[in-house]
Every structure is written in structure tokens, then in C-alpha cells.
C-alpha positions in Angstrom: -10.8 -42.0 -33.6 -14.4 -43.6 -32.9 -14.5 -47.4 -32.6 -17.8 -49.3 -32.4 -18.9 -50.7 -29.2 -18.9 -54.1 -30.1 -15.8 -53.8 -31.6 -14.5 -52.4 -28.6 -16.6 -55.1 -26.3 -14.2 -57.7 -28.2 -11.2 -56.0 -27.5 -12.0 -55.9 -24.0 -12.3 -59.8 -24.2 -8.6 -60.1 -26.5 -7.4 -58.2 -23.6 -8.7 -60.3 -20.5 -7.3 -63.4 -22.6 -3.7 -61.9 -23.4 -3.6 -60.6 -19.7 -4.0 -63.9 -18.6 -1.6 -65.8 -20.9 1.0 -62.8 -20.2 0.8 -63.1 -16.7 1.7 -66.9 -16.3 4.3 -67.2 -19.3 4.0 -63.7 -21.3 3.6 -63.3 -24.8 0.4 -61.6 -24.7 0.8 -59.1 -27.4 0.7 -62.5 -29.9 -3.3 -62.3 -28.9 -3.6 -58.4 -28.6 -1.5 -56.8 -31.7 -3.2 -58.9 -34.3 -6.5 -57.8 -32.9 -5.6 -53.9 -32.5 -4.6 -54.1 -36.2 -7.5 -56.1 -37.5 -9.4 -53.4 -35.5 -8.3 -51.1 -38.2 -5.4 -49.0 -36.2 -2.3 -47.8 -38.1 0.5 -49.8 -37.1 2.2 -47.0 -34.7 -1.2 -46.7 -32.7 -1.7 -50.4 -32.7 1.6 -50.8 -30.9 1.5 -47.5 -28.8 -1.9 -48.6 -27.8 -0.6 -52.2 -27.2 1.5 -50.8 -24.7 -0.7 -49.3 -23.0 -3.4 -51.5 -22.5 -0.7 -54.4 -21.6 1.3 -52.1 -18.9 -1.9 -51.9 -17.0 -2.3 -55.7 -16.9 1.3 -56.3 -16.2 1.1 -54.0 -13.3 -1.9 -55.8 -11.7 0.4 -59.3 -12.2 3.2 -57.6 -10.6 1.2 -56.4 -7.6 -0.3 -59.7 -7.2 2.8 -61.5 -7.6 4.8 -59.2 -4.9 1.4 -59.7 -2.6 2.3 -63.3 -2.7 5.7 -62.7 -1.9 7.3 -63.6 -5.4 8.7 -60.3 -6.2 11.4 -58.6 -4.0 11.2 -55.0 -5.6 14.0 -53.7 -3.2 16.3 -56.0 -4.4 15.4 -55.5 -8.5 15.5 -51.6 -7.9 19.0 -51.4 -9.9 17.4 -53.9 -12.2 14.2 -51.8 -12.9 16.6 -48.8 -13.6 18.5 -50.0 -16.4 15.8 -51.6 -17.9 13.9 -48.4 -18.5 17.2 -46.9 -19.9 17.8 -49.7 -22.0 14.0 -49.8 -23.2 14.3 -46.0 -23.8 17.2 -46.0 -25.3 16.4 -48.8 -28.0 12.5 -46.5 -28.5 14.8 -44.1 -29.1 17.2 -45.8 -31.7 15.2 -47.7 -33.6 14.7 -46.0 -36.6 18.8 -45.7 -37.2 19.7 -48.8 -36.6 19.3 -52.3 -38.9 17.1 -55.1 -37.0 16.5 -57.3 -39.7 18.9 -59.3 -38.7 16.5 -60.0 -35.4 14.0 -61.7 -37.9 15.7 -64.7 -37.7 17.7 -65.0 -34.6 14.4 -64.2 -32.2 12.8 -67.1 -33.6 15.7 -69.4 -33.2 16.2 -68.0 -29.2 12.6 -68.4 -28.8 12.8 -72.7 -29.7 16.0 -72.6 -28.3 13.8 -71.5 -24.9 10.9 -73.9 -25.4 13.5 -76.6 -26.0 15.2 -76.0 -23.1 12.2 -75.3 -20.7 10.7 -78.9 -22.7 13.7 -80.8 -21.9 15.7 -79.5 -19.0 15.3 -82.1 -15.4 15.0 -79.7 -12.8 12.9 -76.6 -13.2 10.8 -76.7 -10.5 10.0 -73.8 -8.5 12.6 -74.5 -5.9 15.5 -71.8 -5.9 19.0 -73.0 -6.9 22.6 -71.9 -7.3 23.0 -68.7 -9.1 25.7 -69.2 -12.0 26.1 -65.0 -11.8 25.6 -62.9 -8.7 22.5 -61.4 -8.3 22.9 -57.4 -7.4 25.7 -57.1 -10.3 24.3 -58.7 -13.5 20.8 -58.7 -13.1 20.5 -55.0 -14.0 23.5 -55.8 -16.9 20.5 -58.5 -18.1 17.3 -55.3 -18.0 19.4 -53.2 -19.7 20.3 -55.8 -22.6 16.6 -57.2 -22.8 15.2 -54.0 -22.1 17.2 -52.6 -25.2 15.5 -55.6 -27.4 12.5 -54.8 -26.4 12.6 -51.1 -27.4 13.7 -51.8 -30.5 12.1 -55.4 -31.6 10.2 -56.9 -28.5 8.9 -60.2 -29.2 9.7 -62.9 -26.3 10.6 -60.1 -24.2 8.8 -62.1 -21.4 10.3 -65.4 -22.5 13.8 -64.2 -22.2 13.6 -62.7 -18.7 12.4 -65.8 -17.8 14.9 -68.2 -18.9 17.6 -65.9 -17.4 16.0 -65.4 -14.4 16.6 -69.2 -14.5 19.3 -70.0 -16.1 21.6 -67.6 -14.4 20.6 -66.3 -11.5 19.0 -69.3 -10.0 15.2 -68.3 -9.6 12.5 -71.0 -9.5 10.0 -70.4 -11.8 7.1 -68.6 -10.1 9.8 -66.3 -8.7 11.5 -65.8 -12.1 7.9 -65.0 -13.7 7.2 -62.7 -11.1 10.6 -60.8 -11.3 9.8 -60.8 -15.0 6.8 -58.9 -14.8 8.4 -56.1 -12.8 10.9 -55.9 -15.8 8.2 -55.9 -18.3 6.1 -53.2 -16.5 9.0 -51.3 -16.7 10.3 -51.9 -20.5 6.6 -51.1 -21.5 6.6 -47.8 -19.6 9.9 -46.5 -20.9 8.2 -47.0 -24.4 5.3 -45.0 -23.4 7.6 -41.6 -22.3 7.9 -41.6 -25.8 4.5 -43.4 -27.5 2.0 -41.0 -25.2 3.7 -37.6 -26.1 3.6 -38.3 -29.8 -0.2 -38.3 -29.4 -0.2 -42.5 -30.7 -2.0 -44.0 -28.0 -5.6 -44.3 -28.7 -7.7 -44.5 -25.3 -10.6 -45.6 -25.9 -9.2 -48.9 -27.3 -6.6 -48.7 -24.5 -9.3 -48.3 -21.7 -11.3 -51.2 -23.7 -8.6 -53.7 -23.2 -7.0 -52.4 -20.2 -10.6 -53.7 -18.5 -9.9 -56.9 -19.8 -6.5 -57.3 -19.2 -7.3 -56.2 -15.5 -9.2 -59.6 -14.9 -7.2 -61.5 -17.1 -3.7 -60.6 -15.3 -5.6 -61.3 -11.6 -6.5 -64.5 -12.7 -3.3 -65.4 -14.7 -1.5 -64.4 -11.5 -2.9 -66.3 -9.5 -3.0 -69.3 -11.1 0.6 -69.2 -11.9 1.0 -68.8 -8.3 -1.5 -71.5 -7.5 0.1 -74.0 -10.1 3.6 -72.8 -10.1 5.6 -75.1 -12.7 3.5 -77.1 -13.6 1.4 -75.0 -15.4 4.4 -72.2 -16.6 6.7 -74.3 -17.7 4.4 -75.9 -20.5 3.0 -72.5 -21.3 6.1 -70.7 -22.0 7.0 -73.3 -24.3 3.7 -73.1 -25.8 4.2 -69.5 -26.2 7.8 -69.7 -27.5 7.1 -71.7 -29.8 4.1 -69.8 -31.2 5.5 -66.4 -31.0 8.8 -68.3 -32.9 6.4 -69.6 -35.9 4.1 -66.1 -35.8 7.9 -64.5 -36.8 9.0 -66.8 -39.4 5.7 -67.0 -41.3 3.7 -63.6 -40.5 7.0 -61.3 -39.5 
């Protein structure tokens, strides 16, 4: 497929934007999808290539994020295991198996999130008491999200977070940066299957991966820089957003 250089000069700049929104509250591929489609690509290689060019900016927030000391990779090794099975598993499924239903609970989690990360005292990014052990249920929570994602995958990011959170106790830089680990790894899972079938379409993906490069670095580190005060209003930003994008452009 040949794409214009202009056209792929503005992809590079979608991606340096959704890298930087996905790597302080995720949701990303709101920014990127629309424009890989509007650049003309059939739905399977707009989301193959999606993939692709968002792994490569997830895995520059990861690193930067683990760098900082927000990401203890030893201890989310279990985690990072079931989640590619779970992603795999739901690439793998998704064509036998009803999702419509997902149309309308995702968008209802996703304000159920943004309400919650709106209205709830004490999210800070202090660590608190875990309501589940750690080394037990967080790979039980990759598998389960990681599933979603292979098969649906909006607010993938969004519900990492908020479990991260919610039951395991992480403040929020650390729960954002544990996030991305599980996100590098749900995308990946989806490309052992994407990349074989020959969907991925590189020069798009290199295009965008350039972007997202910069964007992630800089989303990192501002994440880390601001901590909670600037991710708890994005992901409600982004919840919310990614919640109206499904109930009126599904």
C-alpha cells in the first residue's frame, strides 16, 4: 500500500499526540484509529496497524516509567503471563463469540470509572491497603482484562487502572505505570496473530510509531512529574470520551 507523505507526516503527528495522552491516562487509540481509517485503511489493517504503532509507544512509557522506579516488572511477571494468554486467547475467539452485548456495558464501566476517579477523597499517589493480595489476583485481573481487550478493547487502559487502585492498593503513578506493562503486553499478544496474517501496514506503522516515540517520553514523564494531579483528571477526561465515542459512533 503506498500512502502520501503528507499524509503519513500527519499520522506521525496523531501518533506523537495519542502516545502522549496513552501514556498518562491511556486511551490513545480514540486519537489514532479514527485517523488510520480516515487515512483510507480497511478496518483489519487500521487496527493491526494501530497495534503496532501504539506497542512501540507503550513500550517507551513502560521503560520510562520502570527508569523512574514505578514499575516492579519482577513482581508483575505472573501478571504479564496471563495477560498475553488472555489477550491471545480473546484475538483468537472473537469471531465465535457474541460481543454486542459489550456495546453498552463498556460505556457504562467507562462513567462508572470517571465517576469514581471524579468523586473518590483519597486517590493520591500514596500507596494504600490492598483489598486483594497482590501475587494471587493480579495475574486473575491480566487475564480477565487482557481477554477484553482481545476481543473488544476500548478502556483497556482505564480498567487496569482503576484496579490497580481499587484493589490492590497502588497510588496512581504506580498503578499507570503497572498499566502500561499490561498494555504492552495485551497489544503484543494481538500482534502474534495481526503480523502473520500480513495486516499490519509498516509504513503507516513506522509513521506513527515516530510519533508515538516522543509523545509516550513526554507523556511519561509528565505523569511522573505531575503524578495525580494531572492523571486523575485525564482519565476521567478520557473515560468519558471513549464512553460517548461508543454510544454515538460504536
Amino acid at each position: 500500500m503506498i500512502v502520501d507523505p503528507l499524509i503519513l507526516l500527519a499520522l506521525g503527528f496523531v501518533g506523537l499526540l495519542a502516545g502522549f495522552v496513552d501514556a498518562i491516562a491511556g486511551g490513545g487509540g480514540m486519537l489514532s484509529l479514527p485517523a488510520l481509517l480516515s487515512a483510507g485503511l480497511p478496518p483489519v489493517a487500521a487496527l493491526a496497524t494501530n497495534k503496532m504503532q501504539s506497542i512501540v509507544g507503550t513500550a517507551m512509557a513502560v521503560t520510562t516509567y520502570w527508569r523512574r522506579g514505578f514499575v516492579d516488572l519482577r513482581r508483575l511477571l505472573p501478571a504479564i503471563a496471563a495477560t498475553f494468554a488472555g489477550s491471545f486467547l480473546g484475538a483468537l475467539t472473537v469471531s465465535r463469540i457474541d460481543i454486542s452485548l459489550l456495546n453498552v456495558a463498556v460505556p457504562v464501566a467507562l462513567i462508572a470509572i470517571a465517576l469514581y476517579f471524579l468523586f473518590a477523597p483519597k486517590l493520591s499517589d500514596a500507596d494504600r491497603a490492598a483489598r486483594l493480595p497482590f501475587g494471587p489476583f493480579v495475574p486473575v485481573l491480566g487475564f480477565a482484562i487482557g481477554f477484553y481487550d482481545g476481543i473488544f478493547g476500548p478502556g483497556t487502559g482505564s480498567f487496569f487502572t482503576v484496579g490497580f487502585v481499587v484493589l490492590f492498593g497502588l497510588g496512581l503513578t504506580r498503578a499507570t505505570g503497572s498499566t502500561k506493562a499490561l498494555n504492552f503486553t495485551s497489544n503484543l499478544a494481538a500482534l502474534a496473530i495481526f503480523i502473520p496474517q500480513g495486516q499490519v501496514v509498516w509504513p503507516v506503522a513506522a509513521a506513527m510509531a515516530s510519533g508515538q516515540i516522543i509523545g509516550a517520553y513526554i507523556g511519561a514523564r509528565t505523569g511522573i512529574r505531575y503524578g495525580a494531579t494531572i492523571i486523575r483528571p485525564l482519565v476521567v477526561v478520557v473515560s468519558i470520551a471513549l464512553a460517548l465515542k461508543l454510544i454515538f459512533f460504536p
